[in-house]
C-alpha positions as a printed NumPy array, in Angstrom:
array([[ -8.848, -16.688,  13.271],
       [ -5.917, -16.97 ,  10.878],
       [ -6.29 , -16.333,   7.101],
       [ -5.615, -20.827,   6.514],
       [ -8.603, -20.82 ,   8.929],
       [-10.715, -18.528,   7.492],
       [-10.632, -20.179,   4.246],
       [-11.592, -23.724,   5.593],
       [-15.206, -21.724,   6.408],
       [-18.22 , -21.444,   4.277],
       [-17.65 , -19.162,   1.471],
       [-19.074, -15.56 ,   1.811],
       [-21.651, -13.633,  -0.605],
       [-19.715,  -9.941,   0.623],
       [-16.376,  -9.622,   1.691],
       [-15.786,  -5.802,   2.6  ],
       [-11.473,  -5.05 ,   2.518],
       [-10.398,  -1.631,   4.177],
       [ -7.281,  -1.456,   3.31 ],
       [ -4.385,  -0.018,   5.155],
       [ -3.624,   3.229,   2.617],
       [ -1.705,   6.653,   3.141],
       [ -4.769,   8.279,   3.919],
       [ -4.278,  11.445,   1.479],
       [ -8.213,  11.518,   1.586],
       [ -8.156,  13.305,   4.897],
       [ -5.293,  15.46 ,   4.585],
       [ -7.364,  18.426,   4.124],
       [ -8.084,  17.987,   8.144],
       [ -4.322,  16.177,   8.3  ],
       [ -2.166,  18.202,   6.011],
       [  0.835,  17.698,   7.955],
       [  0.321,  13.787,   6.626],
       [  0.908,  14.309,   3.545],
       [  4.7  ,  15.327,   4.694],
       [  5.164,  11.961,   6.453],
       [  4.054,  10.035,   3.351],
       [  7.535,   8.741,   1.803],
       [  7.913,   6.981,  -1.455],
       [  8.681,   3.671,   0.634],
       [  5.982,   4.11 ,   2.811],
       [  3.789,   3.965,  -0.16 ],
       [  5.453,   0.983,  -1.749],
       [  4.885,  -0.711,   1.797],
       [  1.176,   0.198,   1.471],
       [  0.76 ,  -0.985,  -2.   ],
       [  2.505,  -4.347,  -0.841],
       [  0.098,  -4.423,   1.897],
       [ -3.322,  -4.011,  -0.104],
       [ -2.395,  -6.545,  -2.514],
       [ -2.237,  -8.882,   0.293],
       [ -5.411,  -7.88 ,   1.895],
       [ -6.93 ,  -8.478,  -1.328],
       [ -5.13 , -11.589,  -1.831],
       [ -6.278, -13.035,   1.513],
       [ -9.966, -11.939,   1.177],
       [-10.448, -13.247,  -2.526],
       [-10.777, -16.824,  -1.63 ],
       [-13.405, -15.915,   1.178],
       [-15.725, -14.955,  -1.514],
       [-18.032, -17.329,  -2.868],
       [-19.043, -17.628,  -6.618],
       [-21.113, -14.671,  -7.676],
       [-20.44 , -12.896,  -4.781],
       [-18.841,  -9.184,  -4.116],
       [-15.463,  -8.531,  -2.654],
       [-15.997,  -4.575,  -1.52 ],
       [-12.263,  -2.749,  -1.773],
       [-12.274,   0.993,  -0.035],
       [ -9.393,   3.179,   0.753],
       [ -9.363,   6.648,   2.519],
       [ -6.952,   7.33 ,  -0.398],
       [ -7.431,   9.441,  -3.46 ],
       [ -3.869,   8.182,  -4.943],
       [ -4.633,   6.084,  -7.874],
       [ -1.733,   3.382,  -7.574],
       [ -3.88 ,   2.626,  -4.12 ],
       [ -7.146,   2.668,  -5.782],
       [ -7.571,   2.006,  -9.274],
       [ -4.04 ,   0.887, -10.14 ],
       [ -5.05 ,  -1.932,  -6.771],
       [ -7.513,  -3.582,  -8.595],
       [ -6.197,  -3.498, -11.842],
       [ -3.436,  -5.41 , -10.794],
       [ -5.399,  -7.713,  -8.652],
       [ -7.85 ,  -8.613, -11.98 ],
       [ -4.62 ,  -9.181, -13.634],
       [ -3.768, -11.568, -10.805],
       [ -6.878, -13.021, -10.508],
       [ -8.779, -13.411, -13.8  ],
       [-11.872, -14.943, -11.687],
       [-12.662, -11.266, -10.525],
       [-14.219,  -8.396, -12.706],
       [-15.227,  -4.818, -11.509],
       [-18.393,  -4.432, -11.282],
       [-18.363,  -0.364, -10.255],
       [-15.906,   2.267,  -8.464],
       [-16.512,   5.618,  -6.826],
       [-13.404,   7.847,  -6.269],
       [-14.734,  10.667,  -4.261],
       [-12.163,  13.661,  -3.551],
       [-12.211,  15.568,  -0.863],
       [-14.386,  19.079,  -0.53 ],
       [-15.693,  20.975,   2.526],
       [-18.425,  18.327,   3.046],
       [-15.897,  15.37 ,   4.087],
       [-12.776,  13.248,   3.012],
       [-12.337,  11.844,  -0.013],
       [-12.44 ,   7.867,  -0.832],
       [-12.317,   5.381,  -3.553],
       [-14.681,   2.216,  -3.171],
       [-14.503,  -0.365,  -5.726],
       [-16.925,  -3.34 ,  -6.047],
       [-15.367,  -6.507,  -7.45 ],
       [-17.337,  -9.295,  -9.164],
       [-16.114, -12.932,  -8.407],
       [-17.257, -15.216, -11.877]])
């Protein structure tokens, strides 16, 4: 189904988004990632979130949750994200974020829960 098609459906109550990121959670398994990460590849990420976002906002219905995650602990793909989408989109509030960072127990993570008014 194409994004125009989704958005002739039924409106959700959850709408979970993992977004396409650099990853730089896992590069304490990966660390030869964090080499290949270039300052454009970045910029193309960030592009690419804020239209995942973008597409999944209007699948939410009123009241309900639109569930960002990222395998990322860079904040211009976590925190800085949703910023700018609430700025976007004045509908949307956060409701709560985790940024997790990585130890010897697992990868790190950011999860943010957004609040559609």
């Amino acid at each position: 189904m194409t994004t125009d098609q989704l958005q002739q459906q039924p409106k959700f109550d959850a709408v979970f988004c993992d977004a396409p990121c650099s990853g730089s959670g896992t590069w304490r398994r990966t660390p030869d990632a964090k080499w290949r990460l270039t300052e454009d590849r970045l910029d193309q990420l960030i592009r690419s979130q804020a239209t995942v976002l973008d597409a999944a906002a209007p699948l939410v219905a009123a009241g309900g949750v639109l569930i960002y995650a990222t395998c990322s602990v860079l904040t211009h793909e976590n925190q800085d994200a949703v910023d700018r989408f609430c700025t976007r989109s004045p509908e949307w509030g956060i409701r709560r974020n985790t940024q997790r960072l990585p130890d010897a127990d697992g990868d790190g993570f950011f999860t943010c829960v957004l609040l559609k008014r």
